[in-house]
N, C-alpha and C positions, 0 to 999 in steps of 0.2 A: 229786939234791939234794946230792951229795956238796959241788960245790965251793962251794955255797950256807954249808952246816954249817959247814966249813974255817972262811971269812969273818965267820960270826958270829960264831965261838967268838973270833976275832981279835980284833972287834970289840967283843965283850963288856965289856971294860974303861970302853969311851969311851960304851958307848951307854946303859948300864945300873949308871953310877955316882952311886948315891941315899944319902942319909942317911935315916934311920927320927926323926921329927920326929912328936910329938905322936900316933901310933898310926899314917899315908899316911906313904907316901915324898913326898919334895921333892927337885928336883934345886938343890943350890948357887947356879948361876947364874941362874935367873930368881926364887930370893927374895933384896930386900933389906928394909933398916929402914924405920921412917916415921916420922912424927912421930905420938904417937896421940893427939896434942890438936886436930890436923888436921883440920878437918872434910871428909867424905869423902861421895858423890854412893853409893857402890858400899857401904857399911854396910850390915854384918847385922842390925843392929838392928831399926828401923822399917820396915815394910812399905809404909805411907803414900805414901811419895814412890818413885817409881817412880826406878830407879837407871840410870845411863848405862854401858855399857859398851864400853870400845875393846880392840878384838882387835887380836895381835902380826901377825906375821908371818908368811906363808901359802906353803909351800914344795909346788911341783908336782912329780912323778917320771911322766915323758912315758912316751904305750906305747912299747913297741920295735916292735911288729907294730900288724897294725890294732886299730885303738881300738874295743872292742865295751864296753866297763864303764866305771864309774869310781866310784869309792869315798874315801871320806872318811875319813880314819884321824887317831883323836883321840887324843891322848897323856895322859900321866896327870898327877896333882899335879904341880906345880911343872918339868914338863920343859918342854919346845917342841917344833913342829912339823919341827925338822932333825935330832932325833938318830932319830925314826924315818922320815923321808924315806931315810935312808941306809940302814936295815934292807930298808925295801922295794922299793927298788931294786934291791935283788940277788935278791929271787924271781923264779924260772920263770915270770912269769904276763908277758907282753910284749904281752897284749890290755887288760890293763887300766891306767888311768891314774889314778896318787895322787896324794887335796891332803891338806896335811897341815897343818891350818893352829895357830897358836899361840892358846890362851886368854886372857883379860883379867889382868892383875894386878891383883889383889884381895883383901884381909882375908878368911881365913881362920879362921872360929872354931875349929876343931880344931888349927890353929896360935896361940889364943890370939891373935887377930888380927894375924898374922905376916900381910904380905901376899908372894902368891907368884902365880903364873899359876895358873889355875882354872877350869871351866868352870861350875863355881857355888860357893855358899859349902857347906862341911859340918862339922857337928861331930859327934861318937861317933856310929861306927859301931851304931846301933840301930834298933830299930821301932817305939821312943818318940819318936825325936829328929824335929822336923817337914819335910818335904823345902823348899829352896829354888826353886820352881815359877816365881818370876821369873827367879832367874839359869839355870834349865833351860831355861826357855822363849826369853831371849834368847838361848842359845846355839843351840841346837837350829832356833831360826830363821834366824841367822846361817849354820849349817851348808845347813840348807836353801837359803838363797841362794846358797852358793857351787855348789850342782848344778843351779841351775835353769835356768843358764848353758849346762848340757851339749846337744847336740844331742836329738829327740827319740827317734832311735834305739839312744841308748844306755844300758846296764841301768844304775842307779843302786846303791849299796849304802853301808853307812856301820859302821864296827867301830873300835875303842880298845883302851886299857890301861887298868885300873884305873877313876882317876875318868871316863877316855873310854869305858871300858866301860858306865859305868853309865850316861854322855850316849847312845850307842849306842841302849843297851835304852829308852831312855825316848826317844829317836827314833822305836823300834817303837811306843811304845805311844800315841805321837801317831798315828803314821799309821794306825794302827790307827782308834784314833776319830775321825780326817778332821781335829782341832784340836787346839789347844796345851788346856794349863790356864787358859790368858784366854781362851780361847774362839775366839781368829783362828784360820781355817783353816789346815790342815797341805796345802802344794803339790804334796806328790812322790809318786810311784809308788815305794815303795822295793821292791827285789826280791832284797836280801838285808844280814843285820847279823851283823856278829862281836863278841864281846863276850870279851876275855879278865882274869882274875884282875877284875873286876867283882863289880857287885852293882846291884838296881833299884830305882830310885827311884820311890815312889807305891804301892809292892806294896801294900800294905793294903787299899786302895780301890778298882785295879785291874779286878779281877774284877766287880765292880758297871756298871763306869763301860763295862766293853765288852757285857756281857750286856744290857743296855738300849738296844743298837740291834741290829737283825739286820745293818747293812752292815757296821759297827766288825765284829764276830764273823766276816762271810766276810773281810775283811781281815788280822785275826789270824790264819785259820787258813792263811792262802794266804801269808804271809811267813816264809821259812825265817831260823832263828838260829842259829848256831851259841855255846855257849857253854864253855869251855876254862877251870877251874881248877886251882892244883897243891895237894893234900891235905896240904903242908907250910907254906901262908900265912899267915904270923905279922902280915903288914899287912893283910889286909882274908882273914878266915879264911875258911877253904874252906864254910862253912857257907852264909855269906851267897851263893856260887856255887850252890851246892845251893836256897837259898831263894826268889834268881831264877829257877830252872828251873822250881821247884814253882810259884810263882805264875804265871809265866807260861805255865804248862799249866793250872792250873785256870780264867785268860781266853781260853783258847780258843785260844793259840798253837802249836797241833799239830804243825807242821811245825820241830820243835826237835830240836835233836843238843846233850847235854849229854856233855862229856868232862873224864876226872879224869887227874891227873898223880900219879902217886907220886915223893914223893921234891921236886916243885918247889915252890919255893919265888915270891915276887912278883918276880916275869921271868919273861922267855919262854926259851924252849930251843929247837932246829933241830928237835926231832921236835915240837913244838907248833906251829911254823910249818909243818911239811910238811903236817898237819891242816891249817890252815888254805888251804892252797895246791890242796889238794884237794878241799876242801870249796868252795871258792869255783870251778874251775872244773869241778866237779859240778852248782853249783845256777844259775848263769851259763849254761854250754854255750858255755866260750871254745875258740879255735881257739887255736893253737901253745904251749898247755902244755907243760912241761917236767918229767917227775917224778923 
């Protein structure tokens, strides 16, 4: 992993340059202004009118070797699918194949309805604050379309940053109970999620919602997670990493790796990706890893 490391650390500048906006990071380029007198189809407001959402741009990183995976890698607040197309390209894993697709631009209440790319709306980080189960669920189903595409030989998996971290885990805990929160069935066999500097959306209810089927339950237990925070996260605090893990062991998701960073802050570092690089051709069983 050394000349992996080198190249991050090069690319650290370009990939991982965010401003701190309303408590999430936002990347520059995919927020602008609006008009807020505007009437808008994508508002966090009323729940009533079901809202339409158009996804960016969707960047593929092809295997170098034979194609046994492919995983969906979701980016966080306000970034897009190209600046980590470019991180993952340079892992050792040349069996797997990454989409890395870009979010809706959409009003952000934690930005004060600053619209920016999103995989749904959020505002403060709490367990009072109510989750956004439409714009979860349109993505989450989007994402699933972009895998259902894949052949049927190959292992599925789907992991993020941040706000993709928490799209991720709440991927898990569709497929877990076989449907979204509207009730349409969930399509895919997933067989593995990474979820880094994240948090989960639904925790509270959660554990009710899988304990009331026995198939949800063998499904939770049978999906391995990996979840990766740094103990210095001033944008989405290490806590709410800790809080994912606990709830999603008390529904039943057993087959969890929960890992702490000293010292990291919201980014990734080389030795967080080597975990992950690991962890994923451990639970996979890819051919021509690199460590």
């Amino acid at each position: 992993m050394r000349q992996f490391s080198v190249l991050v650390l090069q690319l650290g500048p370009i990939l991982f340059s965010f401003i701190a906006i309303g408590g999430l990071f936002s990347a520059l380029p995919q927020c602008r202004t609006m008009n807020r007198n505007a009437p808008s189809s994508m508002g966090s407001g009323s729940r009533t009118t079901r809202r339409a959402f158009e996804f960016g741009r969707t960047y593929v990183v092809k295997p170098k070797g034979k194609h046994q995976a492919t995983v969906v890698w979701l980016h966080g607040l306000g970034d897009n699918g190209s600046s980590w197309s470019q991180l993952l390209e340079l892992l050792p894993l040349p069996n797997i194949k990454w989409i890395c697709p870009t979010a809706p631009t959409r009003p952000v209440a934690v930005l004060g309805g600053f619209p920016c790319t999103a995989w749904f709306d959020v505002g403060e980080l709490s367990e009072d604050t109510p989750d956004d189960f439409e714009g979860l669920d349109a993505s989450v189903a989007y994402i699933a379309n972009l895998l259902s595409a894949e052949p049927s030989d190959i292992k599925l998996g789907i992991g993020g940053f941040s706000m993709g971290a928490a799209t991720a885990l709440y991927s898990a805990t569709c497929f877990a109970q076989g449907k979204y929160a509207n009730g349409n069935p969930y399509p895919l066999n997933l067989r593995a999620v990474v979820g880094l500097s994240g948090w989960l959306p639904g925790s509270r209810s959660l554990r009710n919602r899988i304990e009331g089927s026995h198939e949800a339950a063998r499904r939770a237990a049978s999906l391995p997670i990996l979840l990766c925070h740094g103990n210095c996260d001033e944008v989405v605090p290490y806590k709410f990493g800790e809080k994912a893990s606990h709830f999603l062991g008390l529904a039943g998701f057993r087959y969890l790796t929960f890992k702490s960073y000293d010292g990291l802050g919201h980014y990734t570092v080389p030795k967080e990706m080597d975990e992950v690089c690991n962890w994923l051709n451990g639970r996979l069983g890819l051919e021509g890893f690199r460590s």
